[in-house]
N, C-alpha and C positions, 0 to 999 in steps of 0.2 A: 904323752897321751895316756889318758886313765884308761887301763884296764889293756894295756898292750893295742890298743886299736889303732890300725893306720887310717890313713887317710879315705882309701875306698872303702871304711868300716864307714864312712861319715856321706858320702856323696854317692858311695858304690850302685851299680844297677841293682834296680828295686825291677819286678816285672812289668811289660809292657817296651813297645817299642820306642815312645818318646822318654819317659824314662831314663832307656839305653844310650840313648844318641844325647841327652843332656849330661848325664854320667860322663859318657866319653869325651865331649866337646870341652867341659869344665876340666875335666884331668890333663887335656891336652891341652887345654888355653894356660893350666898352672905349670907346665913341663914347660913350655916354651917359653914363659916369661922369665924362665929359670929357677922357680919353685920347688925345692923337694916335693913329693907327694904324701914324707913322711912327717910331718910335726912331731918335734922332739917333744919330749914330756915337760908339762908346766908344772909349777910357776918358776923350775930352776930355769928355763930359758929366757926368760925375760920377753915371754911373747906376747903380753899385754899390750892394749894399739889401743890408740887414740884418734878421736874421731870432733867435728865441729860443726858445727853451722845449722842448717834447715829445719824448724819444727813441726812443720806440715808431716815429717817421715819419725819423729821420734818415737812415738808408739812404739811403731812397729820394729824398731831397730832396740829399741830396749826387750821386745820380748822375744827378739830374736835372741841378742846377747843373754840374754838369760839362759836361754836356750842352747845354746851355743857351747858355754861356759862351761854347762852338766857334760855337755859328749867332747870339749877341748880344752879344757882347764886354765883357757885364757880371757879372759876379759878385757870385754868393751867398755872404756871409759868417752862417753859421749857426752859433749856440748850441747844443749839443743840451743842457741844463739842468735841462730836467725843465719840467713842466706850469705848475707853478706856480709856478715864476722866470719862467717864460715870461710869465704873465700880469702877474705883477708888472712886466717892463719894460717890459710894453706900454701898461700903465696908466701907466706913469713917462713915455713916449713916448720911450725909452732907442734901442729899436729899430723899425726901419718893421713889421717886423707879429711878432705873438707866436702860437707854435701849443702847442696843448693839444688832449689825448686827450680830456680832462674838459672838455664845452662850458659857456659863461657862461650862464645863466638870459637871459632878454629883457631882466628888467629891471635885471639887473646890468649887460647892453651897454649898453640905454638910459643911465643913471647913468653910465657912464665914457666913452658917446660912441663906441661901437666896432660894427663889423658884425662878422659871421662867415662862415663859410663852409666847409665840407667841401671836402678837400683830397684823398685817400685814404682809401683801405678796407684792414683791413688783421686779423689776428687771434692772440690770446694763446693762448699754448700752457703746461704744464705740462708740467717741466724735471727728471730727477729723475741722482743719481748714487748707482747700487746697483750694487754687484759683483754681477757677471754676470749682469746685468738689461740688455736690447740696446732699444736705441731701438725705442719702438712696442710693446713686450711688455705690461707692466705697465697694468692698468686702474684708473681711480679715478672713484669718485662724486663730485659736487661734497658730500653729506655727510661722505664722509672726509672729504676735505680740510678741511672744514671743523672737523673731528676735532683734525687733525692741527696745523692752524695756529693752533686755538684750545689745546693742549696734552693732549689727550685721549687722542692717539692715540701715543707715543710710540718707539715700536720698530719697524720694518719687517717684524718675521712677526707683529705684532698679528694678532689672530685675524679682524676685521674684512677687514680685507688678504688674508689668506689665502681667507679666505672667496671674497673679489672674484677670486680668480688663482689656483685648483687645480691652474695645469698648471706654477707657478714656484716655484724653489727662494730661499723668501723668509727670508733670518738675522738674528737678532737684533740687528740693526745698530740704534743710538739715531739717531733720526732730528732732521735741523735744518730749519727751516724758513726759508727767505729770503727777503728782502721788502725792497720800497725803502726808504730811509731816509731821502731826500728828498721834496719836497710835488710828486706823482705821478697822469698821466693815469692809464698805466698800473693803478696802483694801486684808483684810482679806476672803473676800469673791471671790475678784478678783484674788486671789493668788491661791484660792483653788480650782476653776476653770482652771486658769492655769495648777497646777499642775496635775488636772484631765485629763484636754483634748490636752495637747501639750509636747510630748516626748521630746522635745528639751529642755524644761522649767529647769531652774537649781536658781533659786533664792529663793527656798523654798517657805514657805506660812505663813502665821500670819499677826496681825495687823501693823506690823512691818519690813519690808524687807531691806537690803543694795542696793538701787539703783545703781547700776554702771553710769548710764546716767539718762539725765534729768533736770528737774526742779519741787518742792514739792510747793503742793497749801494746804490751809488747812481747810476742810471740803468737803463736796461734792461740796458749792458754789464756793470757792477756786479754783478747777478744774476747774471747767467749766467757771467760771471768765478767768482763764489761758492763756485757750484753744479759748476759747472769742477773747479774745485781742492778739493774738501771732500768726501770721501767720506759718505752718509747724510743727502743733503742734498734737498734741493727747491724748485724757484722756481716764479715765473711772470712769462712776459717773451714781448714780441711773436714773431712765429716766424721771422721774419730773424735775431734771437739766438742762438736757437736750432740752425736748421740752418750760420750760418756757423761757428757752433761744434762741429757736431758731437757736440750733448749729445741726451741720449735722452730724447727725446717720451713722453708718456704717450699712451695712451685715454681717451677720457672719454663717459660718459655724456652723452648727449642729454636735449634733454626728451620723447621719445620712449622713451627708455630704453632706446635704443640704442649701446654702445659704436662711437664710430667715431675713426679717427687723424688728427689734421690735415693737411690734404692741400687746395692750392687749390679743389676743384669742393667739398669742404665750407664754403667759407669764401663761395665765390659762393652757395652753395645758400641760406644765410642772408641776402646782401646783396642777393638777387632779390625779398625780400618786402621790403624798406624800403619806405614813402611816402612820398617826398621831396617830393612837390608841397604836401603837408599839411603837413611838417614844421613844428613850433613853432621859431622860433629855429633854421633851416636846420638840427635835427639831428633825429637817429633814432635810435632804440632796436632793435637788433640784437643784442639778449641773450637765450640761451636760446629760441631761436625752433624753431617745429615742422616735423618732417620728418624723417624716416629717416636721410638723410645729413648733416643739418646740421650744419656745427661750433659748440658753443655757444659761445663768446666770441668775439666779431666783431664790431667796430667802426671805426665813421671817426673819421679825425682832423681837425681841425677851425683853421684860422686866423682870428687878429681882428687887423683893420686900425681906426685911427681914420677917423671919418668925413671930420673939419675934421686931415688932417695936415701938418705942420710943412715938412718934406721933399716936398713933393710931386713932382718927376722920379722920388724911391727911390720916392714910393708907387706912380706909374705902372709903376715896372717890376716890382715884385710883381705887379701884377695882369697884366700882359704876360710875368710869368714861369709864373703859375700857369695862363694859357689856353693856353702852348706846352704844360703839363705835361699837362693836359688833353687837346689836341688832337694831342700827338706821344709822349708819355711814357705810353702804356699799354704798350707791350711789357718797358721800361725795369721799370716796377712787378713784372708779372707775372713776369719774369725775379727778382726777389728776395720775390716770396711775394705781394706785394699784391696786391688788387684795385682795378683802378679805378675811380672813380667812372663809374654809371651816366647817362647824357642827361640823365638828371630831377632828378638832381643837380648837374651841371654848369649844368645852368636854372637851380637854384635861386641856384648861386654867380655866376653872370652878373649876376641881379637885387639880389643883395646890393654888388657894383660899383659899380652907379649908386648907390648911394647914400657912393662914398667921391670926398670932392669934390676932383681934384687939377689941376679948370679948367686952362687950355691948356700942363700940365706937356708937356715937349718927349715 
C-alpha cells in the first residue's frame, strides 16, 4: 500500500452515523471472509484482479479502478463483454469475478459454486435519431415500442406515434430498431421490462431474444454507436450511453401513466422501494415500479465471485476493491448517472463475502 496506509486509511469512518456503520459492516464482512484488512504493497504482490462481462456498469467500474489504483496500487483489468461472456468466464474461472446485468438463479450459483452480489444501480434509457426531434421531445409507451420492435410499427409519423406527440413534426422516416447482438444484461433487462409493462409484447425475455427486425450492435457502446450514425433509428442502452453521446432520450410512460424523462431523482425514486434485506439471491426487481416520478427501467448490476477461488490474493482484492467502491465511490457513480447502492444493499453484499473463502490471502 502507497504511502504506509492500511486498509481503514481506505474505507475508515468518515463523520456521520451511516458512514460509521458502513465502515464497520465492510471491515467485518472483509474479516470474516477471511481477508486481511491489511493490503500488502503493490505491484510486488501480484494483487492485480481481473474482472468480465456487463457493459451497462463499465463506466463506472473504469473510473472507480482508476481511482482505486491511485489510494491501492492495484489494478483493474476489465472486460466489458457483455453479460454473458462474462458469466461464461466466470464459470471457466478464466477471470477473478464476472459481472452481469442479468443476475444467476440461486440454484444455478449453487451448481457452479459462485455468490453474488449487487454492485450498482443504474438505468436504461431509450435512444432515438429523428431529424428535428431534440433530446427529451418525443414520448413512447412501452406498447409502441413494443410495436415497433416487434415490426408493427414501421414509419415514424405512424398514426400511433402521432397520436402519442400532437405538438411534433413527425415524417415519414422508415424506422430501425437496434438491439444487441451479443448474449446481454442489458438486453435482458430490456425484455423484462417489456414483458412487465406492455400486453402486447410477445418476444419473450432473456439475454437472448429472436429479433424479427432490426439491426444488432454489440455492447451498450455498439448501440448507441448505431443509433449515433443511422438516421430512423432507435436503441436502448444504459443512460451513461447515452448522455456521453449526446443522443436524444426519449419520455416514457410510467406505470402510473405518467410520461416522465430520465433524470437521476427518477431513477432513485425507483431504487428507494427495493427490499434488499428479502432479496432472493441478493437481487431485486426494480422494473416498472409505482410512483409519479419513477423511471421504469432501473436496475442493479450484479457480480459473481467463486466461493472455493483459485487465485485467492486477486480474490481478496475484488472484495477490497468493491468495499472502497462502496464506501468512497458514491460521488464517482452519481457524477456518471448511477446510483448507488443503498446500506441494505451494501449489507446484503458484505454477507455474501463471507462466504468467498480466500483464508489468510495477504
Amino acid at each position: 500500500m502507497r504511502g504506509g496506509m492500511n486498509f481503514l486509511s481506505i474505507i475508515g469512518v468518515r463523520r456521520g452515523p451511516a458512514r460509521a456503520a458502513l465502515a464497520g459492516l465492510l471491515v467485518g464482512g472483509l474479516a470474516l471472509a477471511g481477508c486481511s484488512t491489511e493490503p500488502t504493497k503493490a505491484p510486488e504482490s501480484g494483487n492485480d484482479f481481473t474482472g468480465a462481462g456487463a457493459t451497462f456498469p463499465a463506466p463506472i467500474y473504469a473510473k472507480w479502478g482508476s481511482a482505486y489504483r491511485k489510494v491501492s496500487g492495484n489494478k483493474l483489468n476489465y472486460q466489458a463483454i457483455g453479460s454473458g461472456a462474462g458469466i461464461a468466464q466466470i464459470k471457466a474461472r478464466t477471470v477473478d469475478f464476472g459481472a452481469t446485468d442479468a443476475p444467476m438463479a440461486p440454484e444455478e450459483l449453487a451448481a457452479n459454486g459462485l455468490v453474488q452480489f449487487p454492485a450498482v444501480i443504474g438505468a436504461l434509457v431509450t435512444i432515438v435519431n429523428i431529424p428535428g426531434i431534440d433530446n427529451g421531445a418525443l414520448k413512447l409507451t412501452p406498447a409502441v415500442i413494443a410495436d415497433i420492435y416487434q415490426g408493427k410499427i414501421t414509419r415514424w409519423n405512424d398514426p400511433a406515434l402521432v397520436k402519442l406527440n400532437p405538438g411534433l413534426t413527425l415524417r415519414p422516416v422508415p424506422i430501425t430498431p437496434v438491439y444487441r447482438s451479443d448474449s446481454s444484461g442489458t438486453t435482458a433487462v430490456f425484455t423484462n421490462f417489456m414483458k412487465k409493462a406492455a400486453p402486447n409484447w410477445t418476444l419473450g425475455a432473456g439475454k437472448t431474444v429472436s429479433w424479427p427486425v432490426g439491426t444488432g450492435g454489440k455492447g451498450n457502446d455498439g448501440v448507441a454507436g448505431n443509433v449515433k450514425n443511422s438516421v430512423g433509428t432507435i436503441g436502448y442502452v444504459e443512460f451513461n450511453y447515452a448522455a456521453a453521446n449526446r443522443l436524444a432520450m426519449t419520455q416514457l410512460a410510467n406505470a402510473d401513466g405518467k410520461f416522465v424523462l430520465p433524470a437521476p431523482a427518477g431513477f432513485v425514486a425507483a431504487a428507494s422501494q427495493a427490499d434488499w434485506a428479502n432479496a432472493p439471491g441478493a437481487t431485486v426487481d426494480m422494473l416498472n415500479l409505482p410512483g409519479a416520478d419513477v423511471w421504469p427501467i432501473v436496475s442493479a448490476t450484479y457480480i459473481l465471485m467463486p466461493m472455493q477461488p483459485a487465485r485467492k490474493q486477486p480474490a481478496a482484492e475484488v472484495i477490497r476493491y468493491f468495499a472502497w467502491c462502496f464506501r468512497d465511490g458514491g460521488a464517482a457513480a452519481e457524477e456518471l448517472g448511477y446510483v448507488p447502492l443503498p446500506l441494505a444493499a451494501t449489507s446484503r453484499a458484505a454477507i455474501e463475502w463471507r462466504r468467498v473463502k480466500v483464508g489468510d490471502a495477504a
